[in-house]
GULUMFI-149263 format. One record per residue (C-alpha): residue in three letters; x, z, y. Coordinates in nm, 2 decimals. Layout:
<pts>
<pt ala,<X,Z,Y>>
...
</pts>
This chain:
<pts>
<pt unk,<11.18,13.71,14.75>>
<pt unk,<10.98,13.40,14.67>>
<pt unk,<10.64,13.45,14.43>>
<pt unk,<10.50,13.13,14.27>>
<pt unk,<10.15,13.09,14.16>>
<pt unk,<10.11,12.93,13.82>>
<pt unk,<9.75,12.78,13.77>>
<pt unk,<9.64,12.90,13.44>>
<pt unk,<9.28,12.67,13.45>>
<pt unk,<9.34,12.37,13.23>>
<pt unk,<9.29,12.06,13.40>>
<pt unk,<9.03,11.79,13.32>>
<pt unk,<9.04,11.43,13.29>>
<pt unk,<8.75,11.18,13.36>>
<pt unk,<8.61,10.97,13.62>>
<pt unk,<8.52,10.69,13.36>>
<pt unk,<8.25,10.48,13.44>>
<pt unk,<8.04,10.23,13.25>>
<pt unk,<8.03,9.88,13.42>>
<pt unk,<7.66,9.77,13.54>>
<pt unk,<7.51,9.48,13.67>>
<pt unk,<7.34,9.51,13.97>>
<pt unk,<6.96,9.42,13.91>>
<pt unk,<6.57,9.46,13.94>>
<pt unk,<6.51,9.83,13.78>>
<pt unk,<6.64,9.78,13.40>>
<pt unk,<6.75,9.45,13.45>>
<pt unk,<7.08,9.31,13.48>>
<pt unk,<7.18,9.04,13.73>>
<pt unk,<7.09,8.74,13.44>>
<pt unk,<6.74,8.86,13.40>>
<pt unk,<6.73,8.93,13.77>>
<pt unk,<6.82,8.58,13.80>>
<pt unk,<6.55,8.43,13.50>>
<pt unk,<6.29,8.65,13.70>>
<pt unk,<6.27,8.50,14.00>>
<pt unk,<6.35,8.12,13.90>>
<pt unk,<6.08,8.18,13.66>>
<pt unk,<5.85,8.34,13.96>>
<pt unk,<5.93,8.04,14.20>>
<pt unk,<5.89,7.74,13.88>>
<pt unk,<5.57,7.88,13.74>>
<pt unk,<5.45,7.91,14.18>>
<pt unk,<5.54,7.55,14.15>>
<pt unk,<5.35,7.49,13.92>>
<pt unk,<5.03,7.59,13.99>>
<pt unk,<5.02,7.36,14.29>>
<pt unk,<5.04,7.05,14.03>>
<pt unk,<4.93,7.15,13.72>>
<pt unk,<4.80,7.51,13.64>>
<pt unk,<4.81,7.51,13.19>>
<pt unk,<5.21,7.45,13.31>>
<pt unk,<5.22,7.72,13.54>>
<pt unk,<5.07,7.97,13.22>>
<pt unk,<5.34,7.83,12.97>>
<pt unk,<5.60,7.89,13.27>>
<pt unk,<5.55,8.28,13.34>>
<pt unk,<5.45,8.29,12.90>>
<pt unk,<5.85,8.19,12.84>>
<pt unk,<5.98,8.39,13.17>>
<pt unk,<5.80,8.68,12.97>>
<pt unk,<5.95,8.64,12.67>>
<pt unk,<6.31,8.56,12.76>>
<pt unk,<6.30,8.88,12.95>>
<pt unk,<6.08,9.15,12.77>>
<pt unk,<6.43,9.16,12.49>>
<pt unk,<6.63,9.19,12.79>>
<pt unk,<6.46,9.47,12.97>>
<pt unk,<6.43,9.68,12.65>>
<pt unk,<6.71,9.88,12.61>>
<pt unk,<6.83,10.10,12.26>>
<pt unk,<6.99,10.42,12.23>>
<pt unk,<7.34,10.27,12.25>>
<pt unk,<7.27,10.03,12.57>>
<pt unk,<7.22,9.72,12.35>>
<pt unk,<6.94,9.51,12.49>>
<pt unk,<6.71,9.29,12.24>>
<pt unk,<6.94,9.04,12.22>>
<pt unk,<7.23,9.21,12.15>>
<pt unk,<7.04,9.38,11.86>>
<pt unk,<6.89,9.04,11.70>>
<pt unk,<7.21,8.87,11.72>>
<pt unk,<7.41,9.07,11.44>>
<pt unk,<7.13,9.02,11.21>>
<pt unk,<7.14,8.62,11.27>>
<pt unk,<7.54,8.61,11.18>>
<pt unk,<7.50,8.81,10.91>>
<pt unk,<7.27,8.61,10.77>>
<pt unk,<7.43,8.29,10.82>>
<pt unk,<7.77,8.45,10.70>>
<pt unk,<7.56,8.56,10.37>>
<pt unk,<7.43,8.18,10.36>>
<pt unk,<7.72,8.00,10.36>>
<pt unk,<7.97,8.27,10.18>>
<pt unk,<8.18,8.34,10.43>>
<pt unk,<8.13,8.69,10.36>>
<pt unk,<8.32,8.66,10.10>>
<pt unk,<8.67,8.65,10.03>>
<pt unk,<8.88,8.54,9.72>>
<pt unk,<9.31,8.48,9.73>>
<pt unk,<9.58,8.49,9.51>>
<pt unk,<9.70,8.22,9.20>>
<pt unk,<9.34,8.13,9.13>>
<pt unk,<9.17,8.08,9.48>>
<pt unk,<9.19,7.80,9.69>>
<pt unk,<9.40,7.91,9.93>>
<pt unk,<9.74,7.70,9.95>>
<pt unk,<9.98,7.83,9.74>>
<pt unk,<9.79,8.07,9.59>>
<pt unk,<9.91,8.35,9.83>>
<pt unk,<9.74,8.69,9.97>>
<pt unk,<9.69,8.58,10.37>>
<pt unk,<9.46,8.81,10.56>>
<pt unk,<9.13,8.71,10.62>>
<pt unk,<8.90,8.62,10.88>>
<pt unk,<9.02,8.65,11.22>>
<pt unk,<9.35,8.75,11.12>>
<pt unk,<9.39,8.44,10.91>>
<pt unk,<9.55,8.15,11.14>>
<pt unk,<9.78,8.43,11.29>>
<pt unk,<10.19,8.37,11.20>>
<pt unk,<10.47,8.57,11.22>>
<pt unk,<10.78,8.52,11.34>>
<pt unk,<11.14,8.73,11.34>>
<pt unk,<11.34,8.80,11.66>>
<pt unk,<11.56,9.02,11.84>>
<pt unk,<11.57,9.19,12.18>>
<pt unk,<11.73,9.28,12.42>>
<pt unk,<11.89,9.56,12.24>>
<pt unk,<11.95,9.41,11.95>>
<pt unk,<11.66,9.55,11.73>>
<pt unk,<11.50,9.31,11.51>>
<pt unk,<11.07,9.24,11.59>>
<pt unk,<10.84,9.08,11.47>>
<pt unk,<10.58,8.84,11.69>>
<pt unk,<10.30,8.75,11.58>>
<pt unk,<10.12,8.44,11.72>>
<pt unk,<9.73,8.38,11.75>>
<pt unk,<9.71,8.05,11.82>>
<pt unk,<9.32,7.95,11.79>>
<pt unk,<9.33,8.18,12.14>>
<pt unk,<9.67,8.15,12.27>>
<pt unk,<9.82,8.53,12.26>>
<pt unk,<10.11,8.65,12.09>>
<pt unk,<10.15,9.03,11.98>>
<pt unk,<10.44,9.26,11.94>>
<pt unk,<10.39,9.61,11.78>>
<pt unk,<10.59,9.92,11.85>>
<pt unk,<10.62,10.24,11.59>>
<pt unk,<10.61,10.57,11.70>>
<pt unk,<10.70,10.89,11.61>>
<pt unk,<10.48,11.16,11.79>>
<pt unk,<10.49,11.47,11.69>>
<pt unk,<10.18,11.60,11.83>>
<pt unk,<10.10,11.87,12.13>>
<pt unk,<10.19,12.19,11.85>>
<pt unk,<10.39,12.43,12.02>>
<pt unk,<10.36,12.26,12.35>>
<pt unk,<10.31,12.44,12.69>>
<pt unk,<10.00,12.32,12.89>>
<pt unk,<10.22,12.22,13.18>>
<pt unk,<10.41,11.97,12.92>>
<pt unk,<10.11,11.84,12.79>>
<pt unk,<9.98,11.79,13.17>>
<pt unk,<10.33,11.57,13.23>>
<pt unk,<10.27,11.40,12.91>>
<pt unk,<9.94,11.23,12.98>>
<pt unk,<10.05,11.21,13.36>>
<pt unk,<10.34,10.93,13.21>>
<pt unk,<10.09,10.84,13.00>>
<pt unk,<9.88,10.76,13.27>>
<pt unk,<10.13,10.58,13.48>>
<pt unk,<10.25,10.40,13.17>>
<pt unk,<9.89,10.19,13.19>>
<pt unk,<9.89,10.17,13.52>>
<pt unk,<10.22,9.93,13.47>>
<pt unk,<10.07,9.71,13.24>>
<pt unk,<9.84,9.57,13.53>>
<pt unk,<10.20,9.44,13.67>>
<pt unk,<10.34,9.32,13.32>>
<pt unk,<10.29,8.90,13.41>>
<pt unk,<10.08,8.77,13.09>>
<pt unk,<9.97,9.13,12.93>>
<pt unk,<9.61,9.12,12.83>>
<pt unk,<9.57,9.39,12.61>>
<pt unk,<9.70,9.72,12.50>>
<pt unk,<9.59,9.88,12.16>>
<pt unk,<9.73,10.26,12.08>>
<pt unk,<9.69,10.33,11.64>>
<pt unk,<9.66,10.66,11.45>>
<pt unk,<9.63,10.62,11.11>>
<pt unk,<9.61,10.92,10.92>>
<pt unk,<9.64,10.97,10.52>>
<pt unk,<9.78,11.19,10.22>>
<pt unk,<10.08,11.23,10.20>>
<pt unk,<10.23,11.18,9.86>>
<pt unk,<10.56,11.37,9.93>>
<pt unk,<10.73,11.03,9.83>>
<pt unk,<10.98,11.07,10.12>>
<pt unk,<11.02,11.40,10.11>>
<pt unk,<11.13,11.41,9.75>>
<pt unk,<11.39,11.08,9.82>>
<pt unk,<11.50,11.25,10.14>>
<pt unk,<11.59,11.59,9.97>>
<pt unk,<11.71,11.45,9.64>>
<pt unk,<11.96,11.19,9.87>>
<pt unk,<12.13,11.49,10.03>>
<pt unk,<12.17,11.75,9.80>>
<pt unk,<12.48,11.83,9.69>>
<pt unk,<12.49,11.94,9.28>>
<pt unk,<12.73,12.16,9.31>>
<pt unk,<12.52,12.42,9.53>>
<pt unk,<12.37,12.72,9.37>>
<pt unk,<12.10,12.67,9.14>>
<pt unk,<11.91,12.90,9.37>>
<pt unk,<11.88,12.68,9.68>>
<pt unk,<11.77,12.35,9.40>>
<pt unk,<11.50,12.60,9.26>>
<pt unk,<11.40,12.64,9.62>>
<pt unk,<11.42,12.27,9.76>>
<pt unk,<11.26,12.17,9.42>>
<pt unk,<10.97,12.39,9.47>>
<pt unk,<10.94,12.30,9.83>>
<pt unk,<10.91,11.91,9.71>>
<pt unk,<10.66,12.04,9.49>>
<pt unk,<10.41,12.25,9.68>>
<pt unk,<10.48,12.08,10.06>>
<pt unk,<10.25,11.77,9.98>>
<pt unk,<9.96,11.96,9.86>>
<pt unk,<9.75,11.91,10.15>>
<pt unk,<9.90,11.78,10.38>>
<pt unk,<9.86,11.44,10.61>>
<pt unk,<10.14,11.15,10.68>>
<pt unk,<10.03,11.03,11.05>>
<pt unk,<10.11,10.70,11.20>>
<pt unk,<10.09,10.59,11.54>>
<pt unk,<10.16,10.21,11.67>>
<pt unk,<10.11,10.07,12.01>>
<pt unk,<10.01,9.71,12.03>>
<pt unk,<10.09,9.43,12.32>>
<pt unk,<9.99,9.11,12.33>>
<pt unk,<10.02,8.88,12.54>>
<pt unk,<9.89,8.52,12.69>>
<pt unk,<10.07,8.18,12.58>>
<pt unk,<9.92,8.04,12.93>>
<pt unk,<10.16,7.90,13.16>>
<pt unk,<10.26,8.13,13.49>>
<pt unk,<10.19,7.88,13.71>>
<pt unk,<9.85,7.61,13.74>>
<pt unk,<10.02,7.30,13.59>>
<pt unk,<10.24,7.29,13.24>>
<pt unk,<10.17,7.33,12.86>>
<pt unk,<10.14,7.67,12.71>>
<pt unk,<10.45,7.89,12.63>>
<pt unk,<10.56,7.81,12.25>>
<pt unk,<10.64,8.11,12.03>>
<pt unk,<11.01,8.08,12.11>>
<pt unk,<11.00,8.13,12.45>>
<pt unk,<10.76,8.42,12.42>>
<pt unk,<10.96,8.55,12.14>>
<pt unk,<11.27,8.52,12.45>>
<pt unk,<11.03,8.62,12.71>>
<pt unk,<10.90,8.95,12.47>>
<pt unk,<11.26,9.04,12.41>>
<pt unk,<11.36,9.14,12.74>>
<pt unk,<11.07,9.31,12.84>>
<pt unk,<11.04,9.54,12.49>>
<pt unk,<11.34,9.76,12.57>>
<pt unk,<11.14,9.92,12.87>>
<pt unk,<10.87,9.93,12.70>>
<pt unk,<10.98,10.17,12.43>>
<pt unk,<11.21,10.34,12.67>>
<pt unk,<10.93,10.50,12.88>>
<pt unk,<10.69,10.54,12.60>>
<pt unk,<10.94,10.86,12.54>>
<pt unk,<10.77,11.05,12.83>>
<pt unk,<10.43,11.04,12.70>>
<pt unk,<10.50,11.23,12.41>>
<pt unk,<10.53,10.93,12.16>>
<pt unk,<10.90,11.06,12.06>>
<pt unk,<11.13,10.76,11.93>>
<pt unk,<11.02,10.44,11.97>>
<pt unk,<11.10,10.14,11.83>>
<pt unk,<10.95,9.75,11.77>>
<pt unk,<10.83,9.65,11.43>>
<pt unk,<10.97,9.40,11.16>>
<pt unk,<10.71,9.14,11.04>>
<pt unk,<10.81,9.34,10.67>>
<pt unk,<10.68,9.66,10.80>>
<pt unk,<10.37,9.46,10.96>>
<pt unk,<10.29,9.33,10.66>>
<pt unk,<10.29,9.66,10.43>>
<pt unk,<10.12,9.87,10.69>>
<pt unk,<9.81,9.55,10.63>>
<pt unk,<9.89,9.52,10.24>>
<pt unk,<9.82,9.93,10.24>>
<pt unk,<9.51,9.92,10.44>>
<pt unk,<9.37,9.67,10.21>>
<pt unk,<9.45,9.80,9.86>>
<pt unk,<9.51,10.18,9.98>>
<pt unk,<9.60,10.25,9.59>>
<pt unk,<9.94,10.08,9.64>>
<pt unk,<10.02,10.31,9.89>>
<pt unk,<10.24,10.47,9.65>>
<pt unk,<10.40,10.20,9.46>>
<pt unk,<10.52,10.07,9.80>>
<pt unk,<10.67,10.41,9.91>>
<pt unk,<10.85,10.47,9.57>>
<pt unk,<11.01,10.17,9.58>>
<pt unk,<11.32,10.03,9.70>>
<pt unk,<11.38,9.95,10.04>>
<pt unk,<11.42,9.58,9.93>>
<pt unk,<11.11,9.59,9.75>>
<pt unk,<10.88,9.74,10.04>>
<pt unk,<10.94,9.39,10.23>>
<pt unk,<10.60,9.21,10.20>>
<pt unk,<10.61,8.88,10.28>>
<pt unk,<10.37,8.81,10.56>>
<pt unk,<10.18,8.53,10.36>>
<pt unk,<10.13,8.83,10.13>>
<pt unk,<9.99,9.09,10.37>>
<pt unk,<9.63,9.07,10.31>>
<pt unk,<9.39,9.14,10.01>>
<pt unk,<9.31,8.98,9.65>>
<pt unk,<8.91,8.99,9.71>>
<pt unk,<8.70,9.11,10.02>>
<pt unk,<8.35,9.11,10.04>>
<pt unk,<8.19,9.21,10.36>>
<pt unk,<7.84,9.42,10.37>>
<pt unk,<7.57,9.54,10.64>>
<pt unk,<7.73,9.89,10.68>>
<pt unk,<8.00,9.87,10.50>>
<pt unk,<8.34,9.61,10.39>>
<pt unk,<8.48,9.61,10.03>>
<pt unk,<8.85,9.53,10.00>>
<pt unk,<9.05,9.52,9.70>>
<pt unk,<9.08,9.92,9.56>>
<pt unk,<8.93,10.07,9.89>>
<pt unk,<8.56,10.05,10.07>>
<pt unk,<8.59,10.12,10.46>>
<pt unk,<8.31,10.17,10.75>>
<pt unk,<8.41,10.13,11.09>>
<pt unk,<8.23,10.21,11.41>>
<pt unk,<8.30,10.14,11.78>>
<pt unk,<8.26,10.39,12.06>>
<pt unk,<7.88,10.32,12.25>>
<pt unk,<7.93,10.60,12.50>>
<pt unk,<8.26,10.75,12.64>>
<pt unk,<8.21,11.15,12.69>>
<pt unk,<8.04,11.27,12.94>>
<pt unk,<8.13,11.44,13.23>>
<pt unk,<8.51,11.61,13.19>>
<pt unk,<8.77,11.62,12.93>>
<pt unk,<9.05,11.79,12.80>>
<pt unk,<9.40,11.69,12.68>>
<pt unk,<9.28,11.76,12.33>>
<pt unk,<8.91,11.59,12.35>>
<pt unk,<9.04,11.31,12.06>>
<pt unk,<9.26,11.61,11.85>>
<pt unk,<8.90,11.60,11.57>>
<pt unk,<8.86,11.26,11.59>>
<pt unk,<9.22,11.19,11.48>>
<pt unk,<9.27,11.50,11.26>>
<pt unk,<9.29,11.38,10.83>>
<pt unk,<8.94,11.45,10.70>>
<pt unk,<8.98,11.56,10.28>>
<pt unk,<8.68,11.30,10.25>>
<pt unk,<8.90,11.02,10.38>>
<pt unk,<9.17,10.86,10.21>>
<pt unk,<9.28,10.69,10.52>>
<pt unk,<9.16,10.67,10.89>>
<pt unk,<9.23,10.49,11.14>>
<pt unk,<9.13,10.54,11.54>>
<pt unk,<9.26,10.24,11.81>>
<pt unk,<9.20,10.29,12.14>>
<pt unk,<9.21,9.94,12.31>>
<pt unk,<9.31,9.90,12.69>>
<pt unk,<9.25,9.59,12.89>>
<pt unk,<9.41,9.67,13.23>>
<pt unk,<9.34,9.48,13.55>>
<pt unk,<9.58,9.30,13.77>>
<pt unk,<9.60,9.46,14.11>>
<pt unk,<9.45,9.19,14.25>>
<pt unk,<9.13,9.18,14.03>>
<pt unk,<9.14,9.53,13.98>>
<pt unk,<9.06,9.61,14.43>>
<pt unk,<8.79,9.34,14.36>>
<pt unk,<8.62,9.52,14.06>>
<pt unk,<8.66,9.86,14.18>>
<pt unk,<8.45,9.76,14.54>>
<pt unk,<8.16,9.56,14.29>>
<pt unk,<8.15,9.83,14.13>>
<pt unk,<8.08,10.04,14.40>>
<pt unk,<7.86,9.81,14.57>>
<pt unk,<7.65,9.81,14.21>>
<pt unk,<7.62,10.16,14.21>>
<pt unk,<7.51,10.20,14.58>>
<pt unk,<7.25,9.95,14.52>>
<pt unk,<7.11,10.10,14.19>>
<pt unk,<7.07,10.43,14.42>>
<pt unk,<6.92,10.27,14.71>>
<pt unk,<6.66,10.07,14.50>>
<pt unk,<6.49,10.36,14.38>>
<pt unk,<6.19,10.54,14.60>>
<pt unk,<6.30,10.90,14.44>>
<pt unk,<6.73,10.90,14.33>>
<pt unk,<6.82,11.02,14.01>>
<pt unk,<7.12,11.27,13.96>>
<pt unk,<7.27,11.02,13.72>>
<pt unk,<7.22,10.74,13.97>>
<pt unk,<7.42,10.97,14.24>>
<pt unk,<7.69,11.08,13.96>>
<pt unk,<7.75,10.72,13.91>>
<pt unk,<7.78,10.63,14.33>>
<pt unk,<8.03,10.96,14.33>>
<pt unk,<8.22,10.81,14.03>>
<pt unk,<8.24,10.44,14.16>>
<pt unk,<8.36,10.59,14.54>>
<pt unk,<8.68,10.79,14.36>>
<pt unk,<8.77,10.52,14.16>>
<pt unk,<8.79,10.27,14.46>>
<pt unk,<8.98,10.52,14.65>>
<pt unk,<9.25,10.57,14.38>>
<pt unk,<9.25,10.25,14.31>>
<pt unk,<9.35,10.21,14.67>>
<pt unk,<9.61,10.51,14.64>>
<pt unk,<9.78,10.28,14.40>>
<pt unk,<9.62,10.42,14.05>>
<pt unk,<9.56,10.11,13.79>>
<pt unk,<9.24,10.00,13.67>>
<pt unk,<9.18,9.97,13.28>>
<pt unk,<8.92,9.90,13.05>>
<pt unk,<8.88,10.10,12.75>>
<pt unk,<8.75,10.10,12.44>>
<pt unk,<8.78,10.29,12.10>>
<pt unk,<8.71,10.14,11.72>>
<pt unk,<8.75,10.38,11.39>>
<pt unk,<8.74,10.31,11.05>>
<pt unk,<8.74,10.53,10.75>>
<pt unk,<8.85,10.40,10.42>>
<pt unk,<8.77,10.57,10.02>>
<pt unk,<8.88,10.44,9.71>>
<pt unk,<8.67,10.23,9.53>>
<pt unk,<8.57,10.58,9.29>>
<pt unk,<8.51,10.78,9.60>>
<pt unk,<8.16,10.82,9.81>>
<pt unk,<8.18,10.63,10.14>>
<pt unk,<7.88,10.84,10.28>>
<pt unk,<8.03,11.18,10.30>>
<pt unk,<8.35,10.97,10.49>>
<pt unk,<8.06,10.88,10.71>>
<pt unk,<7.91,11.21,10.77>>
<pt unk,<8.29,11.32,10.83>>
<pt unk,<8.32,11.07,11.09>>
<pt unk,<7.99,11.12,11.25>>
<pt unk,<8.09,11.49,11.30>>
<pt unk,<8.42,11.47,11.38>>
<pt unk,<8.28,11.19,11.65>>
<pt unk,<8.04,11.47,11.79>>
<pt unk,<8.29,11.72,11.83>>
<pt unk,<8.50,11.49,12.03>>
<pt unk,<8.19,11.44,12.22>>
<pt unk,<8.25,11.06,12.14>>
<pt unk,<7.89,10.89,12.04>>
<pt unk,<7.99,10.61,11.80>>
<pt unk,<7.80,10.37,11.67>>
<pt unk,<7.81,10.17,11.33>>
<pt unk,<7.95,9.84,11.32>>
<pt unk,<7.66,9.65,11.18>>
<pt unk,<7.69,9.32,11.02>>
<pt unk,<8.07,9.30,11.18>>
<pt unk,<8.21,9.50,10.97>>
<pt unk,<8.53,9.29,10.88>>
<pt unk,<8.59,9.20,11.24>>
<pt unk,<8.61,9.61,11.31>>
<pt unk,<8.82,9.66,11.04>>
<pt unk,<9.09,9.44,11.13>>
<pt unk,<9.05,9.48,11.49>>
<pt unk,<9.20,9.82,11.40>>
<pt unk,<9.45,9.74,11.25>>
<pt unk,<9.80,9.67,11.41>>
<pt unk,<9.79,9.33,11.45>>
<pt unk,<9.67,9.28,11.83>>
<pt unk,<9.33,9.12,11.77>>
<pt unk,<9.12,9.10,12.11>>
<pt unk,<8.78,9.11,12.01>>
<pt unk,<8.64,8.98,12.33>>
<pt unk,<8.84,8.66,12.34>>
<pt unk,<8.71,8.59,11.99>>
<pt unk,<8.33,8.57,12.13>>
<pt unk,<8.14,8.27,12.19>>
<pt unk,<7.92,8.40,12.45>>
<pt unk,<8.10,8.36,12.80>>
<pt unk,<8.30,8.59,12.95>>
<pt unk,<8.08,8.59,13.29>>
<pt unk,<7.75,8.55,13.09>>
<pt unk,<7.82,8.86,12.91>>
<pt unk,<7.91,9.03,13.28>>
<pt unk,<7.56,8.99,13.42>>
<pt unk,<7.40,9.13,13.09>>
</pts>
């Protein structure tokens, strides 16, 4: 007889780390850098010509006195002025402000998205399969996006042990994207919103049958009825997008055709193993459907003029897809019949995590008309990813060893940093993550109790998010669907930005 031993703890996920740069106590490698070159010119100095010496260490001081000072979120001086500088030029020059349709000046008079989404083009293929997609093209930073639809239904009535294997594909699902030649991104939607029983009531009122008993109508009629009272419509999307760059050091970048070809092939695997991670049947999306789910988010009170209608008449042109008027705020971004705040994710939670850490983050809030969370992943090639995990290491065993008396969190942060280089060397993948949300009211509704909602709900995901201030417009449409890297839109260089 053979007795097996179930283990009824649930298991934990975590190991996250935030990246640092290695420095002199609060400082990152830049200042480090600015210290001592400012040390060593204002030395100088003195031996010709002391006044010079005085305004050297004066300008050392304050270039680094913003760096070394530090907010609640992380941000450093700098990081905290700058907002408040491009919001101020946005404000002067009006390019907070957004106007479309038969009396602006944008060609043709149509409804294109705005800001960052505004050069970006659409394009109709097929793939491998056969199943009609829809690429969209960034060309101002050489990517190009495809968008999958999924149809989770959620961990109710799942087993622990099934929710274990789900976020074990899950897992190995981003670890593949480090192999995928040309992926730069990953982005994961759920947008959640009332339902308005629209397809419900077209679903039942397709297949019933007239001559059935009028008991079974009364009952389907009252279940149309009653079913939508209260209830949520949830969406989920997964995002890919990849470079234009060529594979090898010479050649012009790939055009949209051959990344159309190239997407093609590779989209039937994609959707394929999404199964196993719980996202049920997948399946790429039609620049049509693209361009509603945008048109939706914008003007959220034509969420049910779009449902109602005809299949033929749901197909938004893409040059259509984004808003009459925007007008971007401090805290807040006005769009057509809806006002949205978003927020971005300043600290990961701490310590472990369950399966269901994100279930109040991503549950419908009555004092939201729609919400969206996207988690964005930037995974590591293998090759990059063996020489971040041993920096990283080596950063955190120098923040320990730099201090006369260690700090628990400095010997968390060593522990952390020496399990992720040795799964990393076990063959794990290495991903940076990131998390954006964005609630959106109706024009009539309060936005502040959305933003107490989303403060809370934050909290009890043990998630500390942080306001979007003076990028408001950026965040929204970075959650959208539509494959937008924020990092590749900034101006400040990638390996500046590093040594912060």
């Amino acid at each position: 007889m053979t007795t097996t031993t179930v283990n009824s703890e649930p298991r934990t996920y975590g190991n996250w780390r935030r990246p640092t740069s290695p420095g002199i106590g609060s400082l990152g490698l830049l200042a480090t850098m600015i210290l001592l070159g400012g040390t060593v010119a204002a030395v100088i100095s003195a031996m010709v010509y002391w006044p010079l010496a005085l305004g050297m260490v004066f300008l050392t001081i304050v270039t680094l006195v913003p760096m070394a000072i530090h907010d609640r979120y992380g941000r450093n001086g700098f990081q905290v002025l700058l907002p408040h500088l491009a919001k101020a030029r946005a404000t002067r020059t009006g390019t907070d402000l957004y106007r479309s349709g038969p009396l602006s000046r944008v060609p043709q008079g149509q409804c294109r998205l705005p800001g960052l989404a505004a050069g970006i083009e659409a394009l109709d293929a097929l793939d491998a399969w056969g199943r009609p997609f829809a690429v969209l093209s960034h060309p101002h930073v050489g990517q190009v996006t495809a968008v999958i639809a999924a149809a989770s239904d959620g961990a109710a009535l799942v087993d622990a042990t099934e929710v274990d294997n789900r976020v074990a594909h899950w897992g190995s699902w981003l670890a593949d994207l480090g192999h995928e030649p040309g992926l730069v991104a990953a982005s994961v939607t759920i947008e959640a919103a009332p339902d308005t029983g629209t397809r419900l009531r077209q679903e039942v009122e397709h297949n019933l049958d007239q001559s059935s008993p009028r008991l079974a109508q009364d009952v389907l009629a009252s279940i149309i009825d009653t079913y939508p009272r209260g209830s949520a419509a949830m969406a989920c999307y997964v995002t890919l997008t990849w470079s234009t760059a060529p594979r090898t050091g010479t050649g012009k970048r790939r055009s949209l055709a051959e990344m159309a070809l190239h997407i093609g092939q590779r989209l039937p695997g994609f959707t394929r193993t999404l199964g196993a991670t719980g996202a049920g049947a997948a399946r790429p999306m039609n620049s049509g459907e693209l361009a509603a789910c945008c048109r939706i988010s914008y003007d959220p009170a034509s969420y049910g003029a779009i449902e109602v209608g005809a299949p033929a008449s749901r197909a938004i042109g893409w040059s259509d897809a984004g808003p009459v008027a925007a007008e971007e705020s401090w805290d807040h971004y006005r769009h057509d019949s809806g006002i949205s705040s978003s927020w971005f994710m300043a600290k990961a939670p701490a310590g472990h995590v369950f399966s269901n850490t994100l279930a109040q983050l991503l549950a419908p809030h009555p004092d939201i008309a729609r919400k969206r969370v996207t988690l964005v992943y930037r995974p590591h090639d293998p090759a990059s990813a063996a020489k971040t995990v041993e920096r990283d290491r080596l950063d955190a065993q120098f923040a320990a060893a730099g201090k006369k008396f260690g700090r628990a969190r400095d010997a968390i942060s060593k522990t952390a940093a020496d399990k992720s280089a040795q799964e990393e060397a076990q063959g794990a993948g290495l991903v940076r993550f990131g998390l954006i949300a964005t609630a959106t009211v109706l024009a009539t509704s309060d936005l502040e109790l959305a933003g107490v909602a989303m403060e809370n709900m934050g909290n009890a995901s043990r998630i500390t998010l942080r306001p979007a201030y003076g990028c408001q417009a950026s965040a929204f449409l970075a959650t959208l669907p539509l494959g937008i890297v924020l990092p590749s839109h900034l101006r400040v260089p990638r390996a500046i930005r590093e040594m912060l």
